[in-house]
Structures are given as structure tokens and as C-alpha cells.
C-alpha positions as CSV (number, residue, x, y, z in Angstrom):
1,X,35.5,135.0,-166.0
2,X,34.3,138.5,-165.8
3,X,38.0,140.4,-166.2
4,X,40.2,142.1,-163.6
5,X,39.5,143.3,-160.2
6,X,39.7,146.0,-158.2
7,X,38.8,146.4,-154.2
8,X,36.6,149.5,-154.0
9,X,37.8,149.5,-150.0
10,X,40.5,148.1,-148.3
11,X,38.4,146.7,-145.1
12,X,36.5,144.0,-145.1
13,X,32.5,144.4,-145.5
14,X,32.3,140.6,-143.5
15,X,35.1,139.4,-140.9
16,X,34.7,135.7,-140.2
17,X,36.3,133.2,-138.6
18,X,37.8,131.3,-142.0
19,X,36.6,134.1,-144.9
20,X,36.3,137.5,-145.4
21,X,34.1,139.5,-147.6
22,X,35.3,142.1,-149.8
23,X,33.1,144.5,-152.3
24,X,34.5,145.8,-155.1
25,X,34.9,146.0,-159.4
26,X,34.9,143.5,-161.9
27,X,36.8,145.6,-165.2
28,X,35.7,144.3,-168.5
29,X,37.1,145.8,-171.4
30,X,35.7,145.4,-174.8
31,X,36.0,146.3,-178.0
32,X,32.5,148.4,-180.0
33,X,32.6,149.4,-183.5
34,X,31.3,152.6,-185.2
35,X,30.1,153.7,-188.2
36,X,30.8,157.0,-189.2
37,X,30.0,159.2,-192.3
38,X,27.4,157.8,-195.8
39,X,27.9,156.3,-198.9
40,X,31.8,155.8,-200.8
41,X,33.0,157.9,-197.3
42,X,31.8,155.6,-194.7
43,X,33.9,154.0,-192.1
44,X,34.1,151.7,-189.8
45,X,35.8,153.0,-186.4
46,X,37.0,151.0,-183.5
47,X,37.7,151.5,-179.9
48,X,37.7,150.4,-176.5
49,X,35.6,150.4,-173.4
50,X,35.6,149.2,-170.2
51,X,32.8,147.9,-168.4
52,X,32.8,147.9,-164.4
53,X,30.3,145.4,-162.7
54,X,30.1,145.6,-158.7
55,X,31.1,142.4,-156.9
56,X,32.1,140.8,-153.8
57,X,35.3,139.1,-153.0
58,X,35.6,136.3,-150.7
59,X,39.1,135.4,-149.1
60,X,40.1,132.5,-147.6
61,X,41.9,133.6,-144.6
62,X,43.8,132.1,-141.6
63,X,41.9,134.2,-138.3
64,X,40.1,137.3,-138.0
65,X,41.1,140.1,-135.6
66,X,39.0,138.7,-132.9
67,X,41.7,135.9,-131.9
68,X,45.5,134.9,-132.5
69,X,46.7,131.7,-133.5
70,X,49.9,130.2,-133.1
71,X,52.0,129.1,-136.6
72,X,51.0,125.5,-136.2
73,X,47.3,126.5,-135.6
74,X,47.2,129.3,-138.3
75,X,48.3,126.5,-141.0
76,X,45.8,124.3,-140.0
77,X,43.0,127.4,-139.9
78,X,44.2,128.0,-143.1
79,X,44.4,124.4,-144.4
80,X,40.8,124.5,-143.1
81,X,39.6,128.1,-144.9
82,X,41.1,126.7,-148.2
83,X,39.4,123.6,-148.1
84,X,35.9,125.3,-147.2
85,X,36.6,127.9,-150.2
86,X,37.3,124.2,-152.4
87,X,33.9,123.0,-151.4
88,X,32.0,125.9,-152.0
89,X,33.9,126.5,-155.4
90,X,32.8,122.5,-156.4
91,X,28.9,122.7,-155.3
92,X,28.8,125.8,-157.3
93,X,29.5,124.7,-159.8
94,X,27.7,121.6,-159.9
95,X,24.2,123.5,-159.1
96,X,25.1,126.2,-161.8
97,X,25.8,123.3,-164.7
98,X,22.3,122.8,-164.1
99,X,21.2,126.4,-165.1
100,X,21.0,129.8,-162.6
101,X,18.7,129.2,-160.2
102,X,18.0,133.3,-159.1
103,X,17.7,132.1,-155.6
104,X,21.1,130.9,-154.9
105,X,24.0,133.8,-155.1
106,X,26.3,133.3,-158.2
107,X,29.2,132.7,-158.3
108,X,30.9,134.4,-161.2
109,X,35.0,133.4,-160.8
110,X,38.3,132.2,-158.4
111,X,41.9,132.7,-158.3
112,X,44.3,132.3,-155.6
113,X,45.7,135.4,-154.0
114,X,49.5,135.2,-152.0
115,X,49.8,136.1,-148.8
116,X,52.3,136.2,-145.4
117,X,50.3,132.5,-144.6
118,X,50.1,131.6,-148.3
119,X,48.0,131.4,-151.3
120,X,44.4,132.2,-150.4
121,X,41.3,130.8,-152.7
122,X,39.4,134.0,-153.8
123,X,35.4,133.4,-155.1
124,X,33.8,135.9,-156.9
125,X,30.1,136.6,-156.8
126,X,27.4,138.6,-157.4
127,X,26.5,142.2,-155.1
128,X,24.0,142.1,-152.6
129,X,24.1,144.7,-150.3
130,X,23.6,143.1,-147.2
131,X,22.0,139.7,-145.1
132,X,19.0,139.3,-144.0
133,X,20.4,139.6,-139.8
134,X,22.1,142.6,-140.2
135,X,19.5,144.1,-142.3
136,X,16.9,143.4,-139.1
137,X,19.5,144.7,-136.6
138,X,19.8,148.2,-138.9
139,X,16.3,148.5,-139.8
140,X,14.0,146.5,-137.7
141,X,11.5,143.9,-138.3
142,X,9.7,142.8,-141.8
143,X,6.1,142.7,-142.3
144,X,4.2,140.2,-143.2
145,X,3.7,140.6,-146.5
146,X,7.9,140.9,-147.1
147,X,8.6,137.7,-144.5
148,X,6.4,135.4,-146.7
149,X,8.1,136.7,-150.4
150,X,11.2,136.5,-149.2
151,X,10.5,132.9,-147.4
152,X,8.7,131.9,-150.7
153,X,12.2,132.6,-152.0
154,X,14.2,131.0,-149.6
155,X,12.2,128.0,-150.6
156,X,12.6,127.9,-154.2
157,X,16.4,128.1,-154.0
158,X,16.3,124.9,-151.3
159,X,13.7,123.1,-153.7
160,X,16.5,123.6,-156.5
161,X,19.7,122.1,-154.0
162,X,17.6,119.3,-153.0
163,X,16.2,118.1,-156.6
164,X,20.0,118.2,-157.3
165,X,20.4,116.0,-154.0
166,X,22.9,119.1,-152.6
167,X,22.4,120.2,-148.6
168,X,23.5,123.4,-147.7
169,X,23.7,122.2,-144.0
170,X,23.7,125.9,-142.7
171,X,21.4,128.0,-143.5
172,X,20.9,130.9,-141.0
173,X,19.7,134.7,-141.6
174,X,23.0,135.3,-141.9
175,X,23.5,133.3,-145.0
176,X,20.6,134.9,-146.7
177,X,21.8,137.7,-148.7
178,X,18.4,140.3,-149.7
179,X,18.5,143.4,-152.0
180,X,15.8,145.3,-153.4
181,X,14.7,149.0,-154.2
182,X,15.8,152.3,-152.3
183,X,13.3,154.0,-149.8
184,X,11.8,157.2,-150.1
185,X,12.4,158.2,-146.8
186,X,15.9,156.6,-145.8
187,X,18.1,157.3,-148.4
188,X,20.3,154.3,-147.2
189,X,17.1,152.1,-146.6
190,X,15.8,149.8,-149.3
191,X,13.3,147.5,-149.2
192,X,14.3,143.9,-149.3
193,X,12.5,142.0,-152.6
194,X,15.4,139.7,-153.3
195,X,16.6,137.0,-151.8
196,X,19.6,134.6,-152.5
197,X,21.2,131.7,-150.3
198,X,24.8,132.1,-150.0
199,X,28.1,130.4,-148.2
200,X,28.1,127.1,-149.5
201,X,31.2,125.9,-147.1
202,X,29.5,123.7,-145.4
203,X,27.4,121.9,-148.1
204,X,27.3,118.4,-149.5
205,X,26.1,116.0,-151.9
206,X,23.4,113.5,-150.3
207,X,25.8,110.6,-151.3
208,X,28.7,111.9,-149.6
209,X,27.4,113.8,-146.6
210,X,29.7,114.7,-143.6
211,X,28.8,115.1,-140.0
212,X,28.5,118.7,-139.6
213,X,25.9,120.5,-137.8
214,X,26.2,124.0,-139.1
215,X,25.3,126.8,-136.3
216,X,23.5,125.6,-133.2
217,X,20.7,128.1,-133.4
218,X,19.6,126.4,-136.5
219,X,20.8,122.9,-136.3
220,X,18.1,120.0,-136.1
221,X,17.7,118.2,-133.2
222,X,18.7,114.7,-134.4
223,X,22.2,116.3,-135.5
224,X,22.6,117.1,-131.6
225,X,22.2,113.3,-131.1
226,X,24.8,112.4,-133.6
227,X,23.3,111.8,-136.8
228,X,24.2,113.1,-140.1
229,X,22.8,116.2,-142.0
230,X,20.3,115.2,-144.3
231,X,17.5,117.3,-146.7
232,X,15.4,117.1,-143.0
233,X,17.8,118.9,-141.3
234,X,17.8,121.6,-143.8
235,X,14.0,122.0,-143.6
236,X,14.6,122.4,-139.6
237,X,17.1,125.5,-140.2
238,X,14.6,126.4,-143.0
239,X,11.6,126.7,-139.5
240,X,13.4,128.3,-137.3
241,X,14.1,131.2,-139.9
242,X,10.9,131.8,-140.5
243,X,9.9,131.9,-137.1
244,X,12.9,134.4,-136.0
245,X,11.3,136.3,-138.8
246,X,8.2,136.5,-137.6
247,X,7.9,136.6,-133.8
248,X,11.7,138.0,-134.1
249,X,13.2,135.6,-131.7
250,X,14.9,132.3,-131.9
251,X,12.2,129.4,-130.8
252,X,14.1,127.7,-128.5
253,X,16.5,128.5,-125.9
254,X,19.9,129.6,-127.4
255,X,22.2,129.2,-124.4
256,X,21.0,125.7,-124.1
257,X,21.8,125.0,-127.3
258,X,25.2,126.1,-127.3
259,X,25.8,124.6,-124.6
260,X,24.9,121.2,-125.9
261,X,26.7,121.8,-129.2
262,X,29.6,121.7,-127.6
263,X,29.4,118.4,-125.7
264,X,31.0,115.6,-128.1
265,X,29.2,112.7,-125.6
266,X,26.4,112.8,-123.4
267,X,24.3,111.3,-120.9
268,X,21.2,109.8,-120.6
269,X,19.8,112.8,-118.8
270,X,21.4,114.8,-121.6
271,X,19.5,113.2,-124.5
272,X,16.3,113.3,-122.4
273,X,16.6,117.0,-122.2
274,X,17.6,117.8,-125.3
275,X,14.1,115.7,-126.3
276,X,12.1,117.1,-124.1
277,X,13.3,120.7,-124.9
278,X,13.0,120.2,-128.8
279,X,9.1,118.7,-128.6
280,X,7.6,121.7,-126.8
281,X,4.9,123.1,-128.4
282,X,6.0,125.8,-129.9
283,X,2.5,127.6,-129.0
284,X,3.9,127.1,-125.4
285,X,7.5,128.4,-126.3
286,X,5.9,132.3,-126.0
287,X,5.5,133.8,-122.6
288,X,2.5,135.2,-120.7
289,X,2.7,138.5,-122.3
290,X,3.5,137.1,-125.7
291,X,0.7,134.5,-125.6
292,X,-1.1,136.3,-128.2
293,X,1.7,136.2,-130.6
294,X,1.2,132.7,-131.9
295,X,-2.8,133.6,-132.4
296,X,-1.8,136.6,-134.6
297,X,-0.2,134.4,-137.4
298,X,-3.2,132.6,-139.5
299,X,-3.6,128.6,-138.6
300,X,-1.8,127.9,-142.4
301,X,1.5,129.3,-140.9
302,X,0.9,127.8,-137.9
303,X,0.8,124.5,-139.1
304,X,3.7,125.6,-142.0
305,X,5.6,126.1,-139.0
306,X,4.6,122.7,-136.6
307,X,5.3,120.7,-140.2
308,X,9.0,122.3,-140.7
309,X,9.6,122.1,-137.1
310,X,8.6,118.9,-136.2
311,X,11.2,116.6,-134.2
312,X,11.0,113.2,-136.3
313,X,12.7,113.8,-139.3
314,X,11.2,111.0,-140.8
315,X,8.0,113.1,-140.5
316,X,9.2,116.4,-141.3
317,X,7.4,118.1,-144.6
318,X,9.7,117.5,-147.1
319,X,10.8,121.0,-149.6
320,X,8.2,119.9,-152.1
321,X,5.4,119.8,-149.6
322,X,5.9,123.4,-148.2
323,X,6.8,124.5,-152.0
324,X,3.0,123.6,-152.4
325,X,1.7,124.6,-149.0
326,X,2.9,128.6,-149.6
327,X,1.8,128.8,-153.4
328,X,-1.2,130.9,-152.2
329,X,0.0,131.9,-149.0
């Protein structure tokens, strides 16, 4: 436990759907000794100082601005935000027994908070300015040189979930949180060195997985047919990440996908669609203008990409493989 907190700001820096992030002060106070004066006259003074460390704050909550809920449907949004908060509180944990991995946020603390629709779970972590998506949308895209440290990163902190058999079963851009050092030109601007994975909702142990399929953007193609999330399916959301970084588009087309994420059966035509969609070529996703796009990237990302994006899971490279395969990318 770091101490008490304060909110630097009383709106939210993230509004979701079941948390909201808050940045503000962890106050530490502690007591320092003194020496003062030589020989029979010295003495020993004490006093006390307080320490403030920046953090963020995320609330459990029961719907954002952007919809209402009835009272029956709030509880159970809230039941719902609690029991995420819960989940991420108990992989957390668990990874961080096992010693800080600097790829994965930390977590530092939790308490519950009242409110109008009851106690909320609060998790305290570590500051990072901002995630990877909304740092593209402010500042455009990342060169090369920054997609592959910050991928190399990425990497690591998945190689240390899945040796401790955790999935994160949503990893997205916007769960990528980056800092870094300020820019000499844009005061505001830094350049993004860091990387940590954050919002562990959604995650599980490999021996008790859950279906759940994340965000559709990023979800695996066999978890559109029903199966469960497994370290595979991870690897998938892990592709099309780097592949938004690079060629700054999603590979595959997003309406579709949504559209199909939200169908709970399907049909024979369905399935053969959703196939045939997932096992294009992804040198023949680019259009005719764009053609030239897939030649600029060397023919080790090309196949870093075919290997992470493949459909079979079963012949998907496996964390360990691609830890190897970007060593001296």
C-alpha cells in the first residue's frame, strides 16, 4: 500500500463502459532523522515528510455517460464492473508473486469506494501517460525503428503471462499503455520508449479459461467459431497490432467483423465466409495503390507477421518462437 490518495482532477482521464480511469497522488508520509551540531552537543532531530507519487485510479462503475440503464440493469452492470475489477485484482497478483515483470503495468493497491449504486472496487497502478491508440490519433504514426522496440516489448510482457500459463484474452492498442521522454519541439509530445500491457479484466488462467473473445478487431478467428481463448488467440491479437502499427490499418475488414461478433449461431454460409475472409493473404489484403506497402517491410516481418497471423491455431508461432525470431530484428 503506497498511503492515501488524492484525485488531481475530478473527470475521468478514461470513460468506459464498466471502469473509469482516474490520475492522481499517492501521499506517503515518512519519518527522516537529522543530525545536527558535533561532539558532546550533537543531536538527533526528527520530522516528517510526505512523499507524493503520481498514479491512476481505476473505478468500477455502473455506465458511462454514453448510455442509461434502468435500476435492474445498472445492478447487474455493476455486479459485472465489480467482478471484472475482482479478476484483474486476482491475476495481478498472481503474475506479480512471481516478481515485476516491467512489461505489464503494476498494480500498486485496492479499496472499495461508496457510491449512489454501491461500493465500487478501486485499483491502483502505476502512471503512464497515455495508450498506444490515442497516442497514434494525437500524434500520428511510429516509425519503424519505435514499432519494433515497443513490439519487442509487447512481447516480453506476453512471454511472461504465458510461462505463468495467464491469457490476457484482449489485447488491443488500447490496452497498451507507452511513456517515454519529452520532445524538443512539442512540449506535450514525448516519444514513446515504454511499453506496458494493462486491463487485465478479461484474463484467465489456462486451466480455467472462459469463453470470451475480447474486442472483435483483435479476436482470433477460431473464437468467432466458438472455441475458447487460448495462448493462440493471444498471439492472433498480438498480429494484428503489429500490423495496425505498421501499415496503420486494421487487416481485415472491421464492419464484417462486428457484424459477425454479434451473431451467437450461424450458418453454413456464415462459417464459410468467415474462413474464407480470415485466410486471405494478407499481401492481397492491400489495395492497388497500397500494393507496394507489403514490399516495403523486409521478408523477416513479413513472415513474423504470416506466422502470428496464421488461421490454424495449432500452427500459429507460439510466444517463444517470435521471442526468438525479433532478437535481432
Amino acid at each position: 500500500m503506497l498511503g492515501s490518495y488524492a484525485l488531481s482532477a475530478s473527470h475521468p482521464h478514461i470513460l468506459g463502459g464498466f471502469s473509469t480511469v482516474y490520475f492522481g497522488y499517492s501521499c506517503r508520509q515518512h519519518e527522516e532523522e537529522k543530525q545536527e551540531g558535533e561532539g558532546e552537543s550533537k543531536i538527533l532531530k526528527r520530522r516528517w515528510s510526505i512523499d507524493t507519487t503520481l498514479v491512476a485510479f481505476k473505478v468500477a462503475n455502473g455506465g458511462n455517460g454514453n448510455f442509461k440503464l434502468t435500476s435492474s440493469a445498472l445492478s447487474d452492470h455493476m455486479k459485472t464492473s465489480n467482478r471484472l475489477a475482482n479478476q484483474e485484482f486476482k491475476i495481478l497478483n498472481y503474475l506479480q508473486c512471481y516478481g515485476r515483470c516491467p512489461f505489464l503495468i503494476q498494480y500498486y493497491d485496492s479499496f472499495l469506494a461508496k457510491s449512489k449504486t454501491g461500493e465500487k472496487i478501486c485499483l491502483v497502478f502505476e502512471y503512464l501517460p497515455l495508450d498506444l491508440f490515442t497516442y497514434i490519433e494525437k500524434y500520428g504514426r511510429l516509425n519503424e525503428k519505435t514499432i519494433k522496440s515497443l513490439f519487442k516489448q509487447l512481447i516480453q510482457g506476453v512471454y511472461h503471462m504465458h510461462s505463468l500459463h495467464v491469457l490476457h484474452c484482449d489485447l488491443k492498442l488500447e490496452n497498451l499503455l507507452v511513456g517515454g521522454t519529452k520532445s524538443d519541439n512539442d512540449s506535450k509530445r514525448f516519444e514513446p520508449t515504454q511499453l506496458k500491457i494493462t486491463d487485465f479484466g478479461l484474463s484467465s488462467f489456462e486451466s480455467e479459461i472462459k469463453p470470451c473473445r475480447g474486442s472483435p478487431v483483435y479476436a482470433a478467428p477460431e473464437l468467432f467459431l466458438g472455441e475458447k481463448n487460448s495462448t493462440a488467440s493471444d498471439i492472433w491479437a498480438c498480429g494484428v497490432i503489429l500490423f495496425a502499427l505498421l501499415f496503420n490499418s486494421f487487416p481485415f475488414n472491421t464492419e464484417m467483423l462486428e457484424y459477425f461478433f454479434c451473431m451467437k449461431t450461424f450458418k453454413e454460409k456464415d462459417i464459410q465466409k468467415i474462413k474464407q475472409h480470415f485466410q486471405t493473404p494478407l499481401e492481397n489484403l492491400f489495395n492497388d495503390d497500397d500494393q507496394n506497402s507489403w514490399t516495403s517491410i523486409s521478408i523477416q516481418t513479413q513472415n513474423l507477421l504470416r506466422g502470428m497471423l496464421e488461421f490454424d491455431p495449432k500452427k500459429r508461432w507460439n510466444v517463444k518462437k517470435i521471442r526468438q525470431e525479433v532478437v535481432g530484428w
